[in-house]
FITOR-409807 format. One record per residue (C-alpha): chain; y, z, x negated; residue number from 1. Coordinates in pm, 1 decimal. Layout:
   chain         yy         zz         xx     n
       A          Y          Z          X   NUM
...
! end
This chain:
   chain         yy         zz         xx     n
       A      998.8      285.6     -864.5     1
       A      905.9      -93.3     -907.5     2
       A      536.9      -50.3    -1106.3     3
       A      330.1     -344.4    -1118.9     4
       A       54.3     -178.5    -1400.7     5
       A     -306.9     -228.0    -1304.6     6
       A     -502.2       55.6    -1207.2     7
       A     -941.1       38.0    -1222.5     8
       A    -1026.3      195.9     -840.7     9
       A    -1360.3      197.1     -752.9    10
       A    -1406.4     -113.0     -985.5    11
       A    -1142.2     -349.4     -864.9    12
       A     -813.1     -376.9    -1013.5    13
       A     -511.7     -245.6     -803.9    14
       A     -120.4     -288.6     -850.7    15
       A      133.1     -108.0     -629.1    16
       A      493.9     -242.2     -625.9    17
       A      729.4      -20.3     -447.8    18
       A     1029.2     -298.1     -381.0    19
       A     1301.2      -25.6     -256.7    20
       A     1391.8      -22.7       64.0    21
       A     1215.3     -349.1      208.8    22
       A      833.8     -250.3      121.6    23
       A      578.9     -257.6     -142.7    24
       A      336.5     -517.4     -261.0    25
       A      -41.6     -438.1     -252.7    26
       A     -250.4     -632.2     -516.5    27
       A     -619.2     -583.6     -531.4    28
       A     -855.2     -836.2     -731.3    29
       A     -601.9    -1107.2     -774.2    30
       A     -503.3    -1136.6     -391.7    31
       A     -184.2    -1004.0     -239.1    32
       A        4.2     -869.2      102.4    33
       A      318.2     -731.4      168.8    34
       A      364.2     -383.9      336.8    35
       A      624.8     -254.5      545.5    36
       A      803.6       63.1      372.8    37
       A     1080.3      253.4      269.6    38
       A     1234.7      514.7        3.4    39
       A     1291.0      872.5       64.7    40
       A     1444.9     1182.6      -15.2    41
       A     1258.8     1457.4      -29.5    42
       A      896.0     1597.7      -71.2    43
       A      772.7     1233.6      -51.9    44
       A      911.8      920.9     -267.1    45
       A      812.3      651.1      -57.7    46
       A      669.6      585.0      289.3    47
       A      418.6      357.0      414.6    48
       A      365.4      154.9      726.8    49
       A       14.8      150.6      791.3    50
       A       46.1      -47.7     1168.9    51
       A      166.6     -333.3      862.5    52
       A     -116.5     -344.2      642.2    53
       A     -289.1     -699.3      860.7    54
       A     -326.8     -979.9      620.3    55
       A     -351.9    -1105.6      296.1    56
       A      -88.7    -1340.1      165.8    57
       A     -317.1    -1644.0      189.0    58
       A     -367.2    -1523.8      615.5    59
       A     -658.0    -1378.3      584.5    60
       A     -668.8    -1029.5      865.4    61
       A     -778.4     -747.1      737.6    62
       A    -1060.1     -514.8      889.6    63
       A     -964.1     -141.6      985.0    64
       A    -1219.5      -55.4      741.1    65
       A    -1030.2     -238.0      462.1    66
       A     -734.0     -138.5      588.6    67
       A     -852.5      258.7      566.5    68
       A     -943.6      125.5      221.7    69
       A     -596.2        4.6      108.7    70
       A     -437.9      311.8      254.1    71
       A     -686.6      525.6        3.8    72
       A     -606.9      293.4     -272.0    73
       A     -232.7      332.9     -232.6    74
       A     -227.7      681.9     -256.7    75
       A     -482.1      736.2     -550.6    76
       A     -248.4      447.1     -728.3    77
       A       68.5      672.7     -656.2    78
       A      -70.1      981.4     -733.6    79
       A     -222.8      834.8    -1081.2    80
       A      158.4      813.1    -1111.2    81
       A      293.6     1145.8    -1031.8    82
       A      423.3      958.6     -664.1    83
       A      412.8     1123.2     -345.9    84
       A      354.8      835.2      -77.5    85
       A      381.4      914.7      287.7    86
       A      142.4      722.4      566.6    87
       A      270.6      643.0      898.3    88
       A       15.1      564.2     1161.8    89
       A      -37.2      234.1     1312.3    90
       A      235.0      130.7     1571.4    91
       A      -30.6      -86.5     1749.3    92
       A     -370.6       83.3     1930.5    93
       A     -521.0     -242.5     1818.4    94
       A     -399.7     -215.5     1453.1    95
! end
């Protein structure tokens, strides 16, 4: 389920990697994070941690708005693929 393609989403380029069992990769206009996830069987192919979705790879946090953001972008990505991916809510009230 690795993909690493390039997807146009509200005019910023987007990449999903689904890495198996340890998480995906979120890329959006050259800047990176990694996500908390796993595989599944079943009516969806992968799920998502949202309570994971904090920072950037270079540190930066990210806002609850963004966050809501990266969420929609995940699924429109997956979808655009034929992928079901499942959301988890955050673990953290703060988060």
């Amino acid at each position: 389920m690795a993909h690493s393609e390039t997807l146009d989403i509200d005019g910023s380029p987007v990449a999903v990697e689904f890495l198996g069992r340890c998480g995906a990769r979120y890329t959006e206009d050259g800047r990176t994070m990694s996500i908390d996830g796993a595989m599944l069987t079943g009516a969806a192919d992968f799920m998502i941690f949202v309570g994971t979705i904090i920072q950037w790879d270079d540190g930066e946090r990210v806002s609850v708005d963004k966050r809501n953001r990266i969420v929609s972008n995940i699924a429109r990505y997956a979808a655009s693929r034929g992928w079901v991916v499942e959301f988890r809510a955050p673990l953290r009230p703060d988060a």
